[in-house]
KOLMIZA-226751 format. One record per residue: x, z, y of N, C-alpha, C in turn; residue number from 1. Coordinates in pm, whole numbers, plus 50000, padded with zeros to 5 digits. Layout:
# residues N
<pt n_X="X" n_Z="Z" n_Y="Y" ca_X="X" ca_Z="Z" ca_Y="Y" c_X="X" c_Z="Z" c_Y="Y" pos="NUM"/>
...
This chain:
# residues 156
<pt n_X="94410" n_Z="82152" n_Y="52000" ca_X="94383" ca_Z="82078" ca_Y="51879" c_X="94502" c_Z="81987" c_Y="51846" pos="1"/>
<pt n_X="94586" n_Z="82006" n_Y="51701" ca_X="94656" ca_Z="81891" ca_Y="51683" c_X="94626" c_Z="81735" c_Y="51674" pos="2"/>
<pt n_X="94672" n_Z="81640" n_Y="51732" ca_X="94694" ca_Z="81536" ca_Y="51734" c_X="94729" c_Z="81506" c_Y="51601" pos="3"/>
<pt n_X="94651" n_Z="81358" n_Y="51583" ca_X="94747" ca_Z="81274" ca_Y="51460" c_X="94862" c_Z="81209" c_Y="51464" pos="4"/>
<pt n_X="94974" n_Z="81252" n_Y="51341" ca_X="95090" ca_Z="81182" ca_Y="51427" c_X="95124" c_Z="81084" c_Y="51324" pos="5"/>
<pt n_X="95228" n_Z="80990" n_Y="51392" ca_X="95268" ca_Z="80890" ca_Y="51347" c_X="95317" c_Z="80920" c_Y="51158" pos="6"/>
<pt n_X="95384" n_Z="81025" n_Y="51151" ca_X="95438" ca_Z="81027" ca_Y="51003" c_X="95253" c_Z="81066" c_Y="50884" pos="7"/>
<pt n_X="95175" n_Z="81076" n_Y="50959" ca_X="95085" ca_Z="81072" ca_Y="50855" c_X="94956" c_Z="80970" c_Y="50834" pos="8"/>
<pt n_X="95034" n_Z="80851" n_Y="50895" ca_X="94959" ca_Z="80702" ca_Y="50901" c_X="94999" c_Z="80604" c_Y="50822" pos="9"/>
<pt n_X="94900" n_Z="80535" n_Y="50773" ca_X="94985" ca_Z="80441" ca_Y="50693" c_X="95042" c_Z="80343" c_Y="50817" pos="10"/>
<pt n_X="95177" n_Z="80263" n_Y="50757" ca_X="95227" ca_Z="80173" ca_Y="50912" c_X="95311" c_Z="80090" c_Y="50858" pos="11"/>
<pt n_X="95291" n_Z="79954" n_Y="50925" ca_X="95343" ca_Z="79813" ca_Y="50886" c_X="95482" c_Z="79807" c_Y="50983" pos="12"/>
<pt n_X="95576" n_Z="79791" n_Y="50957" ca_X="95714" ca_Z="79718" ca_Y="51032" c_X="95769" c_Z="79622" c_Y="51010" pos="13"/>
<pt n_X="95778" n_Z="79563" n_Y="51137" ca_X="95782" ca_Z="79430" ca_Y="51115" c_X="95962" c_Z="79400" c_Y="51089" pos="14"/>
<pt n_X="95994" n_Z="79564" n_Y="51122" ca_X="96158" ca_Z="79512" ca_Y="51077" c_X="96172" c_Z="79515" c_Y="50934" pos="15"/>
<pt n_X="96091" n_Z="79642" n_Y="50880" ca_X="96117" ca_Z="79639" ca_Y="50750" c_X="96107" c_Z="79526" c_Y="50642" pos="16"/>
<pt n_X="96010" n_Z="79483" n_Y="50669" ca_X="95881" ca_Z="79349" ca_Y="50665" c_X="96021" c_Z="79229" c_Y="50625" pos="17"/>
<pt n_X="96085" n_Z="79208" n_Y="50732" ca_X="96195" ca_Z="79150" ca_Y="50717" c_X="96310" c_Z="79127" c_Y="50690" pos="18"/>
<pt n_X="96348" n_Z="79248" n_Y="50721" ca_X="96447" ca_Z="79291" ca_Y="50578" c_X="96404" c_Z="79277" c_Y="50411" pos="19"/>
<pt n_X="96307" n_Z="79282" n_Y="50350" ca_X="96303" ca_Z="79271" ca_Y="50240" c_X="96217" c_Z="79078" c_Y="50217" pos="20"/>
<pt n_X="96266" n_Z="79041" n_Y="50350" ca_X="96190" ca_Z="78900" ca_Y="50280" c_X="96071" c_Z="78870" c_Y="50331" pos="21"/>
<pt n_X="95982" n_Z="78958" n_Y="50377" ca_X="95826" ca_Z="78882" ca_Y="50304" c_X="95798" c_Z="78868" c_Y="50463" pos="22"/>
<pt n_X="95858" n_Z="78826" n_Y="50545" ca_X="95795" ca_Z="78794" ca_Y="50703" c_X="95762" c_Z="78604" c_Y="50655" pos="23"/>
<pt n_X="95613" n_Z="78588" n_Y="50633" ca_X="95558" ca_Z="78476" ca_Y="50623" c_X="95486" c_Z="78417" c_Y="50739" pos="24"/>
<pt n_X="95526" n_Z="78349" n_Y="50814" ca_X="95416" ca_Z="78333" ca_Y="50926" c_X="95335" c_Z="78189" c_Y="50908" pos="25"/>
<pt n_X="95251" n_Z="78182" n_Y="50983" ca_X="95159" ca_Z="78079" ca_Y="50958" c_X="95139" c_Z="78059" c_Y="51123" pos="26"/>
<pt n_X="95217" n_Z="77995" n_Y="51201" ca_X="95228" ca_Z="77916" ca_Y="51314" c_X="95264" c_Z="78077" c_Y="51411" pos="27"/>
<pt n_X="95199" n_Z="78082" n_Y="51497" ca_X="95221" ca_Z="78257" ca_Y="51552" c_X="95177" c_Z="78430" c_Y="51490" pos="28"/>
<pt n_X="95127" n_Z="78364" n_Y="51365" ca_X="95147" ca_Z="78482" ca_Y="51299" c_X="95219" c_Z="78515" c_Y="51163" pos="29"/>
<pt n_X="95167" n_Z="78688" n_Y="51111" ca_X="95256" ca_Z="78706" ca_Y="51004" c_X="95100" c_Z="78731" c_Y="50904" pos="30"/>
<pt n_X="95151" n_Z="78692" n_Y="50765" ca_X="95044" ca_Z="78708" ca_Y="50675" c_X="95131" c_Z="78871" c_Y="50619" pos="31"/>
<pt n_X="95054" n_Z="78911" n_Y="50589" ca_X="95106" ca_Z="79053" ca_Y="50512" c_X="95011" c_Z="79056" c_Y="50401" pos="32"/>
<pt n_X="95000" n_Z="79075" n_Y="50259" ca_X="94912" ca_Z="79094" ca_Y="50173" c_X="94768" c_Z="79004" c_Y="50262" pos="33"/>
<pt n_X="94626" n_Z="79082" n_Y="50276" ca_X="94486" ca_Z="79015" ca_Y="50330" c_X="94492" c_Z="79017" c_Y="50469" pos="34"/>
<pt n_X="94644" n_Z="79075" n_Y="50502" ca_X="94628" ca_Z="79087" ca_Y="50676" c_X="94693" c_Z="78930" c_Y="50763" pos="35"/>
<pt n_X="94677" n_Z="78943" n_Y="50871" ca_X="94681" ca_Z="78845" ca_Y="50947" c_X="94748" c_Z="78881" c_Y="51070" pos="36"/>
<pt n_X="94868" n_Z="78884" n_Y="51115" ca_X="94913" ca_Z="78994" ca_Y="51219" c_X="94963" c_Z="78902" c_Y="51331" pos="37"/>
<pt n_X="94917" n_Z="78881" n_Y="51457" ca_X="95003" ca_Z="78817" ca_Y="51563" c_X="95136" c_Z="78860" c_Y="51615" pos="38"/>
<pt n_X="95232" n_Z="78739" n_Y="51615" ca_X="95333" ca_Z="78800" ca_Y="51611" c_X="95377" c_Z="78745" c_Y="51768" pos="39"/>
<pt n_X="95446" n_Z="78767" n_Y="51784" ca_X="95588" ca_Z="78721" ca_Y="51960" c_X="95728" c_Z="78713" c_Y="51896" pos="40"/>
<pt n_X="95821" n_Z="78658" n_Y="51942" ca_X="95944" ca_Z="78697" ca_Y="51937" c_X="96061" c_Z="78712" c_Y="52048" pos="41"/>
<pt n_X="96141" n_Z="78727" n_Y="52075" ca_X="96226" ca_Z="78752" ca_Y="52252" c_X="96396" c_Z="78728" c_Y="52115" pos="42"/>
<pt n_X="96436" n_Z="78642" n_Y="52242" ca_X="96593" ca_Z="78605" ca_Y="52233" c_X="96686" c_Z="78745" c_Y="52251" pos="43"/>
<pt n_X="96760" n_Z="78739" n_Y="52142" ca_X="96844" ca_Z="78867" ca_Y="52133" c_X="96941" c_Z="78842" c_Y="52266" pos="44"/>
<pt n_X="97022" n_Z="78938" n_Y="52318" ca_X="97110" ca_Z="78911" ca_Y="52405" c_X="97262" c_Z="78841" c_Y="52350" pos="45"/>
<pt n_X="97308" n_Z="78865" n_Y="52232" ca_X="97423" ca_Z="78789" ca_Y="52186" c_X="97372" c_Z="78685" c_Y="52079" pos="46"/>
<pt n_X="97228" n_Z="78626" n_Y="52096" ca_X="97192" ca_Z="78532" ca_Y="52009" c_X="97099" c_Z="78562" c_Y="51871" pos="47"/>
<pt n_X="97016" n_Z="78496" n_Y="51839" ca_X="96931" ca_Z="78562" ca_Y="51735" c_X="96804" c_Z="78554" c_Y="51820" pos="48"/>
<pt n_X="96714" n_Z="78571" n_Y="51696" ca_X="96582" ca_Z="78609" ca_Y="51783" c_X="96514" c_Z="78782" c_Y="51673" pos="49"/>
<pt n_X="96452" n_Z="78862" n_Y="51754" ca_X="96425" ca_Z="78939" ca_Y="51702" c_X="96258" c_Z="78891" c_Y="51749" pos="50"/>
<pt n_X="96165" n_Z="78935" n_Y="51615" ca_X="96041" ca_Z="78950" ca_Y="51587" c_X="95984" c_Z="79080" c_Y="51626" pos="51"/>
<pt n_X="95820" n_Z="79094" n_Y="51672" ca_X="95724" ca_Z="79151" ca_Y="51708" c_X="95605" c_Z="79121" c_Y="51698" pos="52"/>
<pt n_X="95555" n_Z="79276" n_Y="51613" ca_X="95403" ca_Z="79242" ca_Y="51642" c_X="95284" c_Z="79243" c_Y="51781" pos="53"/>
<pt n_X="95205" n_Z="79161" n_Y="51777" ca_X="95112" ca_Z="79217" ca_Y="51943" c_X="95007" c_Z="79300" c_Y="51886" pos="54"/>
<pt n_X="94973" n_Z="79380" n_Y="51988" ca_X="94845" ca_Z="79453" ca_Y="51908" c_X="94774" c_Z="79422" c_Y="51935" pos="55"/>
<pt n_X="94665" n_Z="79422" n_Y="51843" ca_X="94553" ca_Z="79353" ca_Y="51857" c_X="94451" c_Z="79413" c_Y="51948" pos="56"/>
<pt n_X="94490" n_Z="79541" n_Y="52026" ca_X="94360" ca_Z="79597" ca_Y="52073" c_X="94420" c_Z="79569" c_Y="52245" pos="57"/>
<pt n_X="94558" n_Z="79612" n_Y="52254" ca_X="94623" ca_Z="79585" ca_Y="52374" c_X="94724" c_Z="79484" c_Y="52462" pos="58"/>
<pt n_X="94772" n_Z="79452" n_Y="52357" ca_X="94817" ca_Z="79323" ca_Y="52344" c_X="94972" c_Z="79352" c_Y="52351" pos="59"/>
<pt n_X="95045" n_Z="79468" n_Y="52324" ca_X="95138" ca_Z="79487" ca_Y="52378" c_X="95247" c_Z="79416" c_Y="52279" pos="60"/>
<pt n_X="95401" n_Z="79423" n_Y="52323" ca_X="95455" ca_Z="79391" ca_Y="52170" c_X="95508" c_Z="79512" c_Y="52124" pos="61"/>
<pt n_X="95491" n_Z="79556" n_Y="52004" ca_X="95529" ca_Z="79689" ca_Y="51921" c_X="95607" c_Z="79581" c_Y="51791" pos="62"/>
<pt n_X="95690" n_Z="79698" n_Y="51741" ca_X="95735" ca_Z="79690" ca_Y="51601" c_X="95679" c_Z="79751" c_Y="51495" pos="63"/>
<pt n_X="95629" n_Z="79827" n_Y="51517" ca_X="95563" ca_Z="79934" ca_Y="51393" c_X="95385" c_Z="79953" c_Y="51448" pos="64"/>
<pt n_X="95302" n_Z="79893" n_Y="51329" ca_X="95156" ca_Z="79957" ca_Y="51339" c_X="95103" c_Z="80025" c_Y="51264" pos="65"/>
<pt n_X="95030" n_Z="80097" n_Y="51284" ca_X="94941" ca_Z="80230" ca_Y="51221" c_X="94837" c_Z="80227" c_Y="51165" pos="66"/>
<pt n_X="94811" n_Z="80278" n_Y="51097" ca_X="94632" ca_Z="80276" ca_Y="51063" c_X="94628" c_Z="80450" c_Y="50977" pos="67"/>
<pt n_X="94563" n_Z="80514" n_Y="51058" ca_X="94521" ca_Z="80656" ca_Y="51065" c_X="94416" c_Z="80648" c_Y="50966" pos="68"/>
<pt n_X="94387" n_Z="80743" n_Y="50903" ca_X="94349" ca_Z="80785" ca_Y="50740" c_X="94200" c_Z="80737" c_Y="50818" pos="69"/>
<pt n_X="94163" n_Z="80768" n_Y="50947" ca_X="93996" ca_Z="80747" ca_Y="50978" c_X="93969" c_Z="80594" c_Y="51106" pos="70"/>
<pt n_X="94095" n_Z="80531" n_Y="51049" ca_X="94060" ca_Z="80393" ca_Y="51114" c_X="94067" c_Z="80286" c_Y="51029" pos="71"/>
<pt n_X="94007" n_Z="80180" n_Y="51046" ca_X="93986" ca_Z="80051" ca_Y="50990" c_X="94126" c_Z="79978" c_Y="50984" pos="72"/>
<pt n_X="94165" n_Z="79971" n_Y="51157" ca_X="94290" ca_Z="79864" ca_Y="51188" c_X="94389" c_Z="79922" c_Y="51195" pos="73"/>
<pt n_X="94453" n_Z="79836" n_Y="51202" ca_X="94641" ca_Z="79841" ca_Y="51211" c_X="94676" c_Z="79809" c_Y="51391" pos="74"/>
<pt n_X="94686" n_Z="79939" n_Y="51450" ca_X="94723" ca_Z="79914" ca_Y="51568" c_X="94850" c_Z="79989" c_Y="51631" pos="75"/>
<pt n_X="94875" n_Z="79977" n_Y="51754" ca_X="95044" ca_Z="80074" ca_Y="51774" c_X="94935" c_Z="80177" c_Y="51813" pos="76"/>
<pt n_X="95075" n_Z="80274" n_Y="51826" ca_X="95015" ca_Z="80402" ca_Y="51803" c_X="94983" c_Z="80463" c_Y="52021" pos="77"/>
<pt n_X="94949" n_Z="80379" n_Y="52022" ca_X="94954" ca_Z="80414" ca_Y="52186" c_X="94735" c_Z="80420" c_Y="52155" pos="78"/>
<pt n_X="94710" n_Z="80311" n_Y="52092" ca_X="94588" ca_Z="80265" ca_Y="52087" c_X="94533" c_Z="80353" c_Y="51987" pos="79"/>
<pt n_X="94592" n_Z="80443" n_Y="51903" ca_X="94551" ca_Z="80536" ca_Y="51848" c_X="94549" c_Z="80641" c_Y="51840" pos="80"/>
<pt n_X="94618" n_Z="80680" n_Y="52053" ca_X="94637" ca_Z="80787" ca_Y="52036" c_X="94745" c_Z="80863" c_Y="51967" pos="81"/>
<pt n_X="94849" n_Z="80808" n_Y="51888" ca_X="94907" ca_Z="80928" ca_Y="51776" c_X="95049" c_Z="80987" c_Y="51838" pos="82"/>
<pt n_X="95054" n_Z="81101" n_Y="51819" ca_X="95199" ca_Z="81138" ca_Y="51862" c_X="95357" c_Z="81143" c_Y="51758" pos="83"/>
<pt n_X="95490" n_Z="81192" n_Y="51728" ca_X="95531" ca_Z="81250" ca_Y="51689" c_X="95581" c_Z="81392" c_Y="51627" pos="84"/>
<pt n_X="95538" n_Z="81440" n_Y="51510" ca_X="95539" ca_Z="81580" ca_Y="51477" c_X="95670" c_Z="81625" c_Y="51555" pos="85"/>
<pt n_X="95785" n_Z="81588" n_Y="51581" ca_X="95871" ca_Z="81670" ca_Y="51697" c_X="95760" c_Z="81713" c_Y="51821" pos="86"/>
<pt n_X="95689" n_Z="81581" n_Y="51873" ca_X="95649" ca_Z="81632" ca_Y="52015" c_X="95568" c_Z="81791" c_Y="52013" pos="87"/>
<pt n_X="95500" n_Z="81767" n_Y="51862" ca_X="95409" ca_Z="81939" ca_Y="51856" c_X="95465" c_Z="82033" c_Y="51811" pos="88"/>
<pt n_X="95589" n_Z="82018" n_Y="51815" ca_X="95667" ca_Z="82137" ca_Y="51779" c_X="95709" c_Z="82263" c_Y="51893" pos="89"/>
<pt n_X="95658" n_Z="82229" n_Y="52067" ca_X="95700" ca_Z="82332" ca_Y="52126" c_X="95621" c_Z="82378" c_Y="52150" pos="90"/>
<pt n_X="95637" n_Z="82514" n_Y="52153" ca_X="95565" ca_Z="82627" ca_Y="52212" c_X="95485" c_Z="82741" c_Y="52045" pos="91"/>
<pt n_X="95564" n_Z="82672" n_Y="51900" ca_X="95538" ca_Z="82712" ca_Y="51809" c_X="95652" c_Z="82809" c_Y="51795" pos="92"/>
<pt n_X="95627" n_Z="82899" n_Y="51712" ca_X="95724" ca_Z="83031" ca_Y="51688" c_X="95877" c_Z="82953" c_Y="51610" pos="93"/>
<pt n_X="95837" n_Z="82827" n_Y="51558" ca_X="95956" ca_Z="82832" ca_Y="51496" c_X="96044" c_Z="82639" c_Y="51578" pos="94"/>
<pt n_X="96001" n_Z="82694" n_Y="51730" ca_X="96048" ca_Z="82540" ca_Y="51798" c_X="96174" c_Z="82582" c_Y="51807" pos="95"/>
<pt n_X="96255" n_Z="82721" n_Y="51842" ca_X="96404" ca_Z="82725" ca_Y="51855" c_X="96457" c_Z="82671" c_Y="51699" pos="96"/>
<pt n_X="96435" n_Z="82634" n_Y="51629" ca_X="96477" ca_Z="82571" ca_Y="51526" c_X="96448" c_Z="82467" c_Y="51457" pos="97"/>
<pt n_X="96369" n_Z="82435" n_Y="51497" ca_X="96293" ca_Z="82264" ca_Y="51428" c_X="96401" c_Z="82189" c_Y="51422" pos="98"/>
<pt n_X="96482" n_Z="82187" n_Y="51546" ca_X="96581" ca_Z="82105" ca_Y="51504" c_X="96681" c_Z="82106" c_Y="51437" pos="99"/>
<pt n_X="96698" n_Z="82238" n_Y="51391" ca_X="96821" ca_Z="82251" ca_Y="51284" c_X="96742" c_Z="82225" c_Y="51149" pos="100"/>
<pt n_X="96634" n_Z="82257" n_Y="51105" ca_X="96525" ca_Z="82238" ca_Y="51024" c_X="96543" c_Z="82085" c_Y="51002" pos="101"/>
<pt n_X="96541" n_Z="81995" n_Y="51065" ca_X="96525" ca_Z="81856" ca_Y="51068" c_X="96639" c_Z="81809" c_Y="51028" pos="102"/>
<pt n_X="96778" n_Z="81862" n_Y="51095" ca_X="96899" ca_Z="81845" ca_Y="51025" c_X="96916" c_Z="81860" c_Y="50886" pos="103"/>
<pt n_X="96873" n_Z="82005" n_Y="50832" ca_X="96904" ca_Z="82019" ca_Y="50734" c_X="96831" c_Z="81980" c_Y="50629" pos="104"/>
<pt n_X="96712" n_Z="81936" n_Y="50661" ca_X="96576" ca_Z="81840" ca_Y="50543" c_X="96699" c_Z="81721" c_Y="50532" pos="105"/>
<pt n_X="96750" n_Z="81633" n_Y="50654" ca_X="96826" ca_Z="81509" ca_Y="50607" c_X="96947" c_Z="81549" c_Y="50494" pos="106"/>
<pt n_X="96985" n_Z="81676" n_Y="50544" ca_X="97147" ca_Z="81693" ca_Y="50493" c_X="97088" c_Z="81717" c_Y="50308" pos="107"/>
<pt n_X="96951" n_Z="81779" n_Y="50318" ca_X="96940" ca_Z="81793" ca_Y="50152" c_X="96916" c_Z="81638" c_Y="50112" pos="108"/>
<pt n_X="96826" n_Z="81558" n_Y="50187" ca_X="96792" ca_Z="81424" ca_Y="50149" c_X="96896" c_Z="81364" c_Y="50101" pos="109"/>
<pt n_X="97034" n_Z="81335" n_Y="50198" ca_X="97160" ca_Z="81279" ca_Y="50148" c_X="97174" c_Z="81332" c_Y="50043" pos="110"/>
<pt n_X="97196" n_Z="81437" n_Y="50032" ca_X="97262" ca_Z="81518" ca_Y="49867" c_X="97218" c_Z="81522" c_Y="49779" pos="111"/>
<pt n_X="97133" n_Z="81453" n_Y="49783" ca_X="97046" ca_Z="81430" ca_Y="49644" c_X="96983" c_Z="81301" c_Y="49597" pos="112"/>
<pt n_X="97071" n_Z="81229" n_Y="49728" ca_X="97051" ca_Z="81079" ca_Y="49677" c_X="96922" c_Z="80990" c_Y="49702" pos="113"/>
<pt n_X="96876" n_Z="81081" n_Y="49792" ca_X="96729" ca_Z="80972" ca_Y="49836" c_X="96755" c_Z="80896" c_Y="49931" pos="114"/>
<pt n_X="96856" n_Z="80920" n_Y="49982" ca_X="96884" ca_Z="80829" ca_Y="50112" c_X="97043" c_Z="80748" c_Y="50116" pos="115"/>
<pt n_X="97043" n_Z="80651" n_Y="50109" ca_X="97214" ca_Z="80563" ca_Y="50035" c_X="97244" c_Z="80510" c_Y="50166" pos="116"/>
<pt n_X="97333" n_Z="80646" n_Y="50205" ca_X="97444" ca_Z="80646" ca_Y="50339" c_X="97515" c_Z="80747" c_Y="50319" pos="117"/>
<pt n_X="97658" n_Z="80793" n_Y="50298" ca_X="97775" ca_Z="80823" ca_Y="50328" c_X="97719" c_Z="80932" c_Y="50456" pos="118"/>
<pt n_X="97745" n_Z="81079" n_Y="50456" ca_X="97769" ca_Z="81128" ca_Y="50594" c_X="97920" c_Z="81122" c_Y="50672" pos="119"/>
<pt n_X="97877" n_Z="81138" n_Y="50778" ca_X="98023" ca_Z="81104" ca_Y="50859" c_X="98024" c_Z="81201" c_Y="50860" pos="120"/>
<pt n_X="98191" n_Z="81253" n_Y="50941" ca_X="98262" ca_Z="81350" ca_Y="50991" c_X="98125" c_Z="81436" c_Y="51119" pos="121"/>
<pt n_X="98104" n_Z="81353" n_Y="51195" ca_X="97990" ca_Z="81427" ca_Y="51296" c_X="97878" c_Z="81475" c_Y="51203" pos="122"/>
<pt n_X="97827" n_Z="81374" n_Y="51140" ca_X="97721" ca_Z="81428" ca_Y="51065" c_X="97700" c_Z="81602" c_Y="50974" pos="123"/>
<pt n_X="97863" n_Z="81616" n_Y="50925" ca_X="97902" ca_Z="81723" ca_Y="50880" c_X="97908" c_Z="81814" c_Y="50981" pos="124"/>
<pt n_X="97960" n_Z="81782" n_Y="51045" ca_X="97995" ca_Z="81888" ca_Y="51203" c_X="97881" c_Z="81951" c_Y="51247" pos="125"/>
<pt n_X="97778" n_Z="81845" n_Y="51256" ca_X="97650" ca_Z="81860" ca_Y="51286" c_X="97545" c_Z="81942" c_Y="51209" pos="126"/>
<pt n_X="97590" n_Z="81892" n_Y="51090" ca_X="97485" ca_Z="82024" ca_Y="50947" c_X="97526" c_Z="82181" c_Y="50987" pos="127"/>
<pt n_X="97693" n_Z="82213" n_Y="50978" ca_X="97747" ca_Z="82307" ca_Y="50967" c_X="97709" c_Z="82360" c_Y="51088" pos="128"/>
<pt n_X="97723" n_Z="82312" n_Y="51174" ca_X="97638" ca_Z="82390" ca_Y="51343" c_X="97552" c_Z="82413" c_Y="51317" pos="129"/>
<pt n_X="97447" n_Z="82311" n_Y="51280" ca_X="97296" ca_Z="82386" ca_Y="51250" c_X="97244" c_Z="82508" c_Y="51177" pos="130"/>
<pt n_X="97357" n_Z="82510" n_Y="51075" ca_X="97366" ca_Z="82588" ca_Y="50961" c_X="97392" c_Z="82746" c_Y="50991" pos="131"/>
<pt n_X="97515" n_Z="82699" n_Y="51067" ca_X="97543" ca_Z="82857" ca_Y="51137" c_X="97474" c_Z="82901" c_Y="51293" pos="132"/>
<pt n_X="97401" n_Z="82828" n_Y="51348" ca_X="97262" ca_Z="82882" ca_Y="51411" c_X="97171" c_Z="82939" c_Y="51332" pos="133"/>
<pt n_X="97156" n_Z="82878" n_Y="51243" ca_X="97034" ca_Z="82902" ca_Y="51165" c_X="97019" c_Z="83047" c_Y="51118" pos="134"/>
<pt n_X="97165" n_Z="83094" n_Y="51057" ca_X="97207" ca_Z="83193" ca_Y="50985" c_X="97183" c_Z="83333" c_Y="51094" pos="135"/>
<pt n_X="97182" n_Z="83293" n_Y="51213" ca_X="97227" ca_Z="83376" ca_Y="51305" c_X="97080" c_Z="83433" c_Y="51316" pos="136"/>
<pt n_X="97008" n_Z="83378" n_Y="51328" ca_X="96823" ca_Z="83380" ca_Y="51418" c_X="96757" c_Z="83496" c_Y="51355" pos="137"/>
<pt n_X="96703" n_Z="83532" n_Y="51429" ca_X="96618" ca_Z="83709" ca_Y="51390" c_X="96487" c_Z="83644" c_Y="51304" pos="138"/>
<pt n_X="96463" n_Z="83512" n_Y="51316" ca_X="96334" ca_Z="83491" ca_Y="51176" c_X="96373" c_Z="83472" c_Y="51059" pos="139"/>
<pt n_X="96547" n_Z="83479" n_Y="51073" ca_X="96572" ca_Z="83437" ca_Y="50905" c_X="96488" c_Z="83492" c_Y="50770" pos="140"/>
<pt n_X="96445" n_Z="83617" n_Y="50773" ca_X="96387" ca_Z="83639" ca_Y="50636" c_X="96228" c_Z="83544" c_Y="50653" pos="141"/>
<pt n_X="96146" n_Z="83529" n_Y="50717" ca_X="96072" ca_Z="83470" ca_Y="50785" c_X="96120" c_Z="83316" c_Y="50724" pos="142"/>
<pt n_X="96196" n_Z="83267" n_Y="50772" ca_X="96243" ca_Z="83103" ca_Y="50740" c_X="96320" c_Z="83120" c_Y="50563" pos="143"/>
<pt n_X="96332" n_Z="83224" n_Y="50553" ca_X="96381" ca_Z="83197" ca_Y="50371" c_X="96244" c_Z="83154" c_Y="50270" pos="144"/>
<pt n_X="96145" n_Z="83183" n_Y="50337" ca_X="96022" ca_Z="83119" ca_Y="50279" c_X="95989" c_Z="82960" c_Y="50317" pos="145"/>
<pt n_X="96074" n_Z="82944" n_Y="50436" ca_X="96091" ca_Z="82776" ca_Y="50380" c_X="96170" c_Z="82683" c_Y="50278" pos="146"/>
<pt n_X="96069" n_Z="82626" n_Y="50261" ca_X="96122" ca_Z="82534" ca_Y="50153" c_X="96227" c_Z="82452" c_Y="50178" pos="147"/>
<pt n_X="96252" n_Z="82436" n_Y="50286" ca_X="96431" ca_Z="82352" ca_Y="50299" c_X="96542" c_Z="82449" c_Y="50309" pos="148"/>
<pt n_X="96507" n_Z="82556" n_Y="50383" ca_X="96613" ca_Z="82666" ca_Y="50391" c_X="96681" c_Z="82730" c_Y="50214" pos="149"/>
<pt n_X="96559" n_Z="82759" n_Y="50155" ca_X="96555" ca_Z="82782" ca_Y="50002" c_X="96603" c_Z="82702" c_Y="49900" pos="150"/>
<pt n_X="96558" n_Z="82540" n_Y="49943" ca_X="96662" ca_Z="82490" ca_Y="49871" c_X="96837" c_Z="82510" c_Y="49945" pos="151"/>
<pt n_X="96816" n_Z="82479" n_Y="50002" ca_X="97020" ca_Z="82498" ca_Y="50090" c_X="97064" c_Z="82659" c_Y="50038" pos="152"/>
<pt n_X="97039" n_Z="82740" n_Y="50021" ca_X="97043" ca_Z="82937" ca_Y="49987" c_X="97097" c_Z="82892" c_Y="49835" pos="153"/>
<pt n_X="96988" n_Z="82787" n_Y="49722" ca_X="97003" ca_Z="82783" ca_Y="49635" c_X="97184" c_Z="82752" c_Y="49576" pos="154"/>
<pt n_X="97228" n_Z="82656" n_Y="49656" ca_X="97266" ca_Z="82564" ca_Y="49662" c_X="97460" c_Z="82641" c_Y="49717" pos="155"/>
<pt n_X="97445" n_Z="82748" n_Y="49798" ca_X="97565" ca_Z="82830" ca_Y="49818" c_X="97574" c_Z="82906" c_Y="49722" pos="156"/>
């Protein structure tokens, strides 16, 4: 049976959270919109303090919490059980390639401007390897019915 994984939860970060400003706390915690989140923080090693949430079910400190389409709370994902869609990717017909698959979803993301970062020299190095694995693999007609491969085909 698949597991729920982290990319299909809604989820609070407390880095993000802070990067755009809105880390409000009210003595040891963070207000978020109606939420109320306990927070910790630990001394950076060259100075600074970096922020954390505790969870409320375990107490641990996490950065990122979850709340799964069939839960109430916002908890880490240890307490909910959830995995990463990489982790269920082995032992599927198309695991010798997920990871070039994953490469090349980012390499279209960059190129089309959803994502505002510059690829490096590796990063390129890195598409074009994937690229010419990819090309090589006996499921290619099989993977031309994916939708990332199809856009990149379009695109030569």
């Amino acid at each position: 049976m698949k597991r729920t994984t982290v990319e299909e939860c809604e989820r609070i970060s407390i880095f993000e959270i802070k990067q755009e400003g809105g880390l409000h706390q009210d003595g040891d915690d963070c207000l978020y919109g109606e939420l109320t989140l306990p927070l910790t923080k630990t001394q950076c090693f060259f100075g600074g303090i970096r922020w954390w949430f505790i969870c409320p079910k375990c107490e641990h400190r996490v950065g990122i919490l979850y709340q799964p389409y069939y839960a109430r709370d916002f908890l880490c994902r240890h307490c909910h059980k959830l995995t990463y869609t990489s982790s269920q990717e082995r032992g599927t017909s198309l695991e010798p390639i997920a990871k070039h698959l994953r490469l090349l979803n980012r390499y279209i993301k960059l190129s089309d401007g959803l994502v505002e970062k510059k690829l490096s020299k590796r990063d390129l190095r890195q598409l074009n390897e994937a690229w010419k694995k990819i090309e090589k693999l006996p499921q290619l007609p099989t993977l031309r019915k994916c939708a990332i491969v199809r856009k990149i085909l379009k695109r030569k």
